[in-house]
Residue, then its C-alpha position, 0 to 999 in steps of 0.5 A: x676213796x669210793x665217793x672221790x672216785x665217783x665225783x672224778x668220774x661224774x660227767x654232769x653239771x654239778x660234778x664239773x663246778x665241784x670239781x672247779x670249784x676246788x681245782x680238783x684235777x680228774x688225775x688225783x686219785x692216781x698220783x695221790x700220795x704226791x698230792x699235797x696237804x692242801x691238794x688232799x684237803x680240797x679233795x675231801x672237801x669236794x668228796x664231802x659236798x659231791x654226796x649232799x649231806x644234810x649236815x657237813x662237820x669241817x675240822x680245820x679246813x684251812x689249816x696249813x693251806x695258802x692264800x689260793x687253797x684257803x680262797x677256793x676252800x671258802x668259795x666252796x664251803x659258802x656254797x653249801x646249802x645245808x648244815x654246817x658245823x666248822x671247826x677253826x682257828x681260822x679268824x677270816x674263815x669263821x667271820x666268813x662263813x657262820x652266822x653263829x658261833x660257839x665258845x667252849x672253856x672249862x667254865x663256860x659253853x656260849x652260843x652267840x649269834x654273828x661270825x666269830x669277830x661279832x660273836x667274840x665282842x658280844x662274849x667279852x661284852x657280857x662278861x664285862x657286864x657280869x663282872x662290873x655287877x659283882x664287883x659293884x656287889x662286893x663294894x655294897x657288901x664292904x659297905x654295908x659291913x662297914x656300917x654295920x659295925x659302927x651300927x653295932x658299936x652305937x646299939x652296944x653304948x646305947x645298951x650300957x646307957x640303958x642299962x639298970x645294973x648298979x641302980x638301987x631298988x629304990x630309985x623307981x625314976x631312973x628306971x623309969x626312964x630307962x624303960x622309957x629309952x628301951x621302948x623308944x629304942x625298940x626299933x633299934x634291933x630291927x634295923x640291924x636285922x635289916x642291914x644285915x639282910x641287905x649285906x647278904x642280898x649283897x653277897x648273893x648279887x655277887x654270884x654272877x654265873x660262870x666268867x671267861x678265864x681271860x684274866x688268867x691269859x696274857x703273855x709279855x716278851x722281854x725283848x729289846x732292839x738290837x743297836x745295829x744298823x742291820x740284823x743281817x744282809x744276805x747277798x741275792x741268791x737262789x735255793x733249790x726246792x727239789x729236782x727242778x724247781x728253785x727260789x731265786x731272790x734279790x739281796x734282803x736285809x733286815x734293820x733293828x725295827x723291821x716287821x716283815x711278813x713273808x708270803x707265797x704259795x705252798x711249795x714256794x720255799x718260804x721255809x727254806x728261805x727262812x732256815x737260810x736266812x736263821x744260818x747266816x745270824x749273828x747276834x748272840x746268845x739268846x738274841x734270836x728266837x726260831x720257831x719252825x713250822x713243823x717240828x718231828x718227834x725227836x725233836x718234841x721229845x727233846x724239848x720237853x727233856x729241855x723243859x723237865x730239867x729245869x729247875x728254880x725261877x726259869x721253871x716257874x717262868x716257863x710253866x707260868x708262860x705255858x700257863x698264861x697261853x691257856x695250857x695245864x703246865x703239869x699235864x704238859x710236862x706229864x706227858x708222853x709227847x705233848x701235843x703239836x699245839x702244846x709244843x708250840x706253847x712250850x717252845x715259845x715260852x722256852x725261847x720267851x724266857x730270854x731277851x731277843x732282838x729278833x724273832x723268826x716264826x714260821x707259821x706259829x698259828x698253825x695247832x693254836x686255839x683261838x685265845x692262844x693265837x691273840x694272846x701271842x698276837x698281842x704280845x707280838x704287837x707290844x715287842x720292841x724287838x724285830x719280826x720276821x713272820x711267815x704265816x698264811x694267816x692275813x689278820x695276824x700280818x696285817x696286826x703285827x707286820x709292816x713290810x712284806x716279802x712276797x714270793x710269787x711264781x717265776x715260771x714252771x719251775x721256779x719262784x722268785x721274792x718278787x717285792x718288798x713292800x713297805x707301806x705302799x711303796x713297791x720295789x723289785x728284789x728279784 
């Protein structure tokens, strides 16, 4: 606390921008176990960057942070002039800020140049190339083998043709003309030698170096659309956030193949909103699919009680969904209380195993890896069900949703949803 002490109580230039930078307010250290997630993070940050260190390590900066927090987060990271090695799931962040990125897998450890999006293409881009050469590797070595065979087969007839067994020791002309085929055919056996060295040149091309796991990732939702007009209509409203602060919002409802995204500020009720909006469902069993944002320790414990008392096909399906998100199933249901990632993963795939029609995830990219994160982005985007989605993520609403409820604030102690926006049309539900 020694550094953020001495940047608050800086009085020059530098002090003032860091401080603005991040929106770090000269009262923080007194209030800080109120301070929020975000609040916290910026103050690290600042402390961070108020020393000039040579090389700054950042571990998930954006991590739970909204739209304003991440915004003055990237400002102040871009500022820094020195090293700087980030941490991230944060696809916008990681194209914003690095102009080289390195890929970690249990078979490869790359460094390519560009922000994550150019890196990631460049990557898959080599690892097409690499499996195109092996496989057109093991097509010549098919063929070469093929050939070889009937190769084989030919020397082998031509061998009993040439062959003296059975002839009398008297018949000097046909043995004669024996020796003769032998010595014309004397290249015969070298052409084989050749062939089959082509076969194992063949095999060794087929040894292109380490290749990514992407084939081994990959999930799909068994969902179906709901044949209702509406999944739900709740009357407008407000809900309390605390002693004095509320969300007040218009009437929201949502139809069979609406994709929404739900957006606002940290504190702005987004998850409360969505936990009144999960009460009031009535679609059936296994019809819905909620994934909360955080999830406390009991809770982990009983799902994965829940998982670990499967048996059978809805085991193997479970484990095979964990599996394809890029997790060891094994280990998972070894564990003494999985990770936060790896609880997500294990919900998900939970959940997944039956046919909703609509899905509700609060923040379901936050403790998710990158191949994680798109593997559920593309699954998402082939569902046939509806999506409701809070997320600070901007690249993963705008992939997979097409209507936003946006949360913005009232007055001092208050929020309202103050859009509902479908393509460009704009209208008050406040």
């Amino acid at each position: 606390m020694s550094g953020f002490r001495d940047l608050l109580a800086a009085q020059d230039g530098r002090a003032y921008r860091i401080r603005g930078q991040l929106g770090v307010e000269t009262d923080w250290l007194d209030r800080w176990k109120t301070l929020s997630h975000g609040e916290r993070k910026r103050a690290q940050i600042a402390t961070a960057l108020w020393v000039e260190p040579e090389l700054l390590a950042v571990d998930e900066p954006t991590n739970h942070l909204d739209q304003e927090a991440r915004s003055l987060v990237g400002s102040a990271l871009r500022s820094f002039r020195g090293i700087g090695l980030l941490v991230s799931h944060d696809r916008e962040l990681l194209d914003d800020l690095c102009n080289r990125c390195v890929f970690v897998s249990e078979a490869v450890v790359a460094l390519r140049s560009g922000g994550y999006t150019v890196a990631r293409e460049a990557i898959l881009a080599e690892d097409r190339a690499l499996r195109e050469a092996r496989d057109a590797s093991r097509r010549t070595e098919r063929r070469l083998r093929r050939e070889l065979v009937v190769r084989r087969e030919q020397q082998r007839k031509a061998d009993r043709g040439r062959s003296k067994r059975g002839l009398s020791n008297k018949d000097h002309d046909a043995k004669e003309k024996i020796d003769q085929a032998r010595v014309a055919d004397s290249g015969a056996g070298k052409r084989l030698r050749q062939l089959e060295g082509r076969i194992s040149q063949a095999k060794a091309a087929q040894n292109v170096g380490p290749l990514l796991r992407r084939s081994a990732l990959g999930i799909e939702i068994s969902s179906e659309r709901s044949q209702r007009n509406e999944l739900f209509r709740l009357p407008a409203g407000a809900l309390r956030l605390g002693e004095e602060r509320r969300l007040v919002y218009g009437e929201l409802s949502m139809r069979p193949a609406d994709r929404v995204a739900l957006v606002g500020p940290n504190g702005s009720g987004k998850s409360t909103l969505v936990r009144r909006i999960v009460s009031c469902l009535d679609l059936g069993p296994g019809r819905l699919v909620y994934m909360p944002q955080e999830i406390d320790a009991r809770a982990s414990a009983r799902i994965l009680d829940e998982a670990r008392a499967l048996s059978g096909e809805r085991l193997g399906r479970t484990m095979a969904w964990v599996s394809r998100l890029g997790s060891d199933p094994g280990r998972l249901l070894g564990s003494g209380l999985p990770s936060p990632g790896e609880l997500r993963k294990l919900l998900l795939a939970l959940h997944m195993a039956r046919t909703p029609q609509l899905i509700v995830l609060d923040e379901p990219t936050n403790h998710l890896d990158l191949p994680s994160i798109e593997c559920i982005e593309e699954a998402l985007r082939e569902a046939r069900c509806a999506l409701l989605l809070v997320s600070h993520d901007e690249r993963f609403l705008d992939r997979l949703t097409t209507i936003r409820w946006s949360i913005e604030r009232n007055d001092g102690s208050s929020y309202r949803l103050a859009s509902h926006r479908a393509g460009p049309v704009d209208r008050d539900i406040g």
